[in-house]
C-alpha positions in Angstrom: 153.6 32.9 319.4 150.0 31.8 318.8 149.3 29.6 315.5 153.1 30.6 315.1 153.6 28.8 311.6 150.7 30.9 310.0 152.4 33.9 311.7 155.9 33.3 310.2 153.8 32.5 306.6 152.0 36.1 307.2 155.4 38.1 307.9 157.3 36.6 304.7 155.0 37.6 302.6 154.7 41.3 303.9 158.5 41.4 304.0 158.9 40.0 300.3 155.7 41.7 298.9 154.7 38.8 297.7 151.8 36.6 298.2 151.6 33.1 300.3 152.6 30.2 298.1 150.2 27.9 296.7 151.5 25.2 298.4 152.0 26.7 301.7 150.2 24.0 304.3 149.0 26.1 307.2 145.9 26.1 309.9 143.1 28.5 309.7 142.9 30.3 312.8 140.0 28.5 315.3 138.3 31.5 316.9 138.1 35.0 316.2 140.7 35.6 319.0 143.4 33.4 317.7 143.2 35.1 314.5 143.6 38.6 316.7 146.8 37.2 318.0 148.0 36.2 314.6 147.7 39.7 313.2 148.9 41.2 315.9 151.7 39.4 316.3 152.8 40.1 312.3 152.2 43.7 313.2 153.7 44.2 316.0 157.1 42.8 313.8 156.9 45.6 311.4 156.5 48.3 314.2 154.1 49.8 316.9 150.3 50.0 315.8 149.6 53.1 314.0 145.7 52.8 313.6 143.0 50.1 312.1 140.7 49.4 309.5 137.2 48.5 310.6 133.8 47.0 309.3 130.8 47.4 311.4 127.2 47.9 310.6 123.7 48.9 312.6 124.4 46.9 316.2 125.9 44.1 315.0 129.7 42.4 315.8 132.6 43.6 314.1 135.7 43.3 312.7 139.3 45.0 312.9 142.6 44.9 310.9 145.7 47.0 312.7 148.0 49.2 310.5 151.7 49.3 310.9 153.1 52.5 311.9 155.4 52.4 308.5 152.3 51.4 306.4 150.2 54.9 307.4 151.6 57.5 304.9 151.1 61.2 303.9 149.8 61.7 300.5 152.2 64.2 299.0 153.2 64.3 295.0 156.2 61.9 295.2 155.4 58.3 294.1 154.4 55.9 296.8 156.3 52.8 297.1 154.0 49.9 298.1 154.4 46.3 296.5 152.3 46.0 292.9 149.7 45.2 292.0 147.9 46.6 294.4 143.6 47.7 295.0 142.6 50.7 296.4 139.3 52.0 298.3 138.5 55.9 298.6 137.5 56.1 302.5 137.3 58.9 305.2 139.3 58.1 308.2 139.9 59.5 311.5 142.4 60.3 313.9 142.2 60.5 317.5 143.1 63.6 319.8 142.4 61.7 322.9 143.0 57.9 323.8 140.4 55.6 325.2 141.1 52.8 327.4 138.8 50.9 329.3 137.0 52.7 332.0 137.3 51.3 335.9 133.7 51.0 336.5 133.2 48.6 332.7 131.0 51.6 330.9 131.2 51.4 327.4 131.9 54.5 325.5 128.9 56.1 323.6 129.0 57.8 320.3 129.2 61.3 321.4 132.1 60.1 323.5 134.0 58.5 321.0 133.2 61.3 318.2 134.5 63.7 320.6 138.2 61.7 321.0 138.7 62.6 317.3 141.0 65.3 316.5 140.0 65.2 312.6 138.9 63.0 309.7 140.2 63.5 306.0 139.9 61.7 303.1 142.2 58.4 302.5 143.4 55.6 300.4 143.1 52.3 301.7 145.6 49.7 300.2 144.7 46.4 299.7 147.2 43.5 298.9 145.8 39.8 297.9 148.3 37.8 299.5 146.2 34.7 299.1 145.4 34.6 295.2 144.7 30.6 294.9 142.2 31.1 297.5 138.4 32.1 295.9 136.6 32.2 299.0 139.1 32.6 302.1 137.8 31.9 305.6 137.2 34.7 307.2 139.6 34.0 310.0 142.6 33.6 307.6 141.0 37.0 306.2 141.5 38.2 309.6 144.7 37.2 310.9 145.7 38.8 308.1 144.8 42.4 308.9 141.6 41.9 306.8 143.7 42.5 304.0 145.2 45.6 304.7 148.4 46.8 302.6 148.7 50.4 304.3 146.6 53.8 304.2 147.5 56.9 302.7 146.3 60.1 304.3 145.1 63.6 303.2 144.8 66.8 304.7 142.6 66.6 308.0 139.8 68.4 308.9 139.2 69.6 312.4 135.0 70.5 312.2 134.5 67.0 310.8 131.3 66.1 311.8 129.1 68.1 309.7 130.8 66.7 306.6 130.7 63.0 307.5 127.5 62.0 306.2 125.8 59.3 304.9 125.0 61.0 301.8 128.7 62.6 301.1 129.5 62.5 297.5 132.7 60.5 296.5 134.7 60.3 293.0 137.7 58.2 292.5 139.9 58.1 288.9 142.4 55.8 288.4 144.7 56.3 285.6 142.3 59.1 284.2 139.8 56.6 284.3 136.4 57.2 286.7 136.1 53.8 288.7 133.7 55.5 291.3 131.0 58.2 291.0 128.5 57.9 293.7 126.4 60.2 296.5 126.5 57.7 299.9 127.6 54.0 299.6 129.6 53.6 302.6 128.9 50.2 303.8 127.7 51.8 307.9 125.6 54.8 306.3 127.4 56.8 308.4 130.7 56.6 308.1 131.7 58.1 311.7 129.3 55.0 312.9 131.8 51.6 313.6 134.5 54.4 315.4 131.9 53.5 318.4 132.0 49.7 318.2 136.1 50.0 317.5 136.6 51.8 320.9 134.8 49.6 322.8 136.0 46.2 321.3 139.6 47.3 322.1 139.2 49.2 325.0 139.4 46.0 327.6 142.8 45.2 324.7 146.4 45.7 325.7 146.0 48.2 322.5 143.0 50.6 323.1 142.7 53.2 320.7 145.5 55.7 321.5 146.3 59.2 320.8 147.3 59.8 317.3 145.7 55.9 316.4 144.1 56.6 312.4 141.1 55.0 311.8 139.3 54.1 308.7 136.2 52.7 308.4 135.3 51.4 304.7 134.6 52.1 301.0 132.7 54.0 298.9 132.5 51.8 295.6 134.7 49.0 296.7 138.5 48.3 295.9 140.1 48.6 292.2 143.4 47.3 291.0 145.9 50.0 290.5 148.7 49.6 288.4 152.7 50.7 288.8 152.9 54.2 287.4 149.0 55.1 287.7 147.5 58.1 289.4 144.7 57.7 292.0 142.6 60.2 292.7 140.0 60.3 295.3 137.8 63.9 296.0 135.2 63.2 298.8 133.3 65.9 299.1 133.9 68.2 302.0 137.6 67.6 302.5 140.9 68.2 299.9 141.4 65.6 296.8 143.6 63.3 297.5 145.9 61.4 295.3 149.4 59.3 295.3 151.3 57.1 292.1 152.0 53.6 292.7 155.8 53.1 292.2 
């Protein structure tokens, strides 16, 4: 198990909902691909990998935080239960009709390519859980090997024609506990925000976990995270697809 001590540290503190102790002594991850391993491994003990996070802009590098399978839920009207307190980001994500492993002859996937692998995009919660409090600036590998922060995503109803309303200029609204927290036109992070699906594909595609059939994908913010409390209502309307909304229990 690579960096196995940090690993173990990682999957207590998912298990517990709690975040790593102050005093926990641990090594930050020395490359960007020992920190892979690390999050892999701690999500690979909750389940099989139901889709990723992702933050990529223009041309440049990425990077990628997988999702549980048990950590990607419906929005419906019953309470979620995730671990409090919590942040939330009002994103679009995608999921994928068709798979996309790496090619025989190397050829990376372009845009239209990828774009056409997804079955439909809809409007979604990202949930963010700070399991490193003490820390004011983490290193970005530790951020890393730890799923980039990732808690679980909460899903709306999907859209088939998406491409049309993906835009860089979408208008977003998120309202947390009948407060606003986010009123904006645009904002996402890439512009577009069907852009780092491209970069995603091809950085896993030469994995042992290229994007799959049924994989969700979401691809940033509009307006950034905000806490969420136990018994508040989130509500997120992105413009183009159904309002979306869960209570954290």
């Amino acid at each position: 198990m690579p960096n196995s001590h940090l690993t173990r540290l990682l999957i207590d503190a998912r298990e517990n909902n709690r975040p790593l102790d102050k005093e926990s002594s641990f090594e930050v991850p020395r490359s960007k691909d020992e920190a892979d391993a690390v999050q892999l491994a701690v999500i690979r003990h909750f389940g099989s990998i139901a889709g990723y996070k992702v933050f990529q802009v223009e041309d440049k590098d990425g990077c990628w935080g997988a999702i549980p399978a048990p950590r990607v839920m419906e929005a419906t009207s019953a309470p979620v239960n995730v671990a409090v307190p919590m942040r939330v980001e009002a994103e679009i994500a995608f999921r994928f009709k068709d798979g996309l492993p790496a090619r025989a002859d190397g050829i990376a996937y372009n845009a239209g390519e990828v774009w056409a692998a997804v079955g439909e995009a809809f409007a979604a919660f990202e949930l963010l859980d700070n399991r490193y409090p003490f820390l004011s600036a983490p290193d970005p590998l530790f951020v890393r090997a730890d799923s980039m922060g990732n808690y679980g995503l909460v899903f709306g109803e999907g859209v088939a024609d998406w491409r049309e309303l993906v835009k860089a200029d979408v208008a977003v609204k998120l309202e947390i506990g009948g407060r606003t927290v986010v009123d904006q036109r645009g904002g996402h992070p890439a512009g577009d925000p069907a852009h780092p699906l491209t970069w995603l594909a091809n950085a896993l595609a030469g994995t042992d976990h290229p994007i799959k059939a049924g994989d969700v994908v979401t691809t940033g913010a509009f307006g950034g995270p905000h806490p969420v409390q136990p018994g508040e209502r989130a509500v997120a309307k992105i413009e183009g697809f159904a309002p979306i909304e869960f209570t954290c229990d």
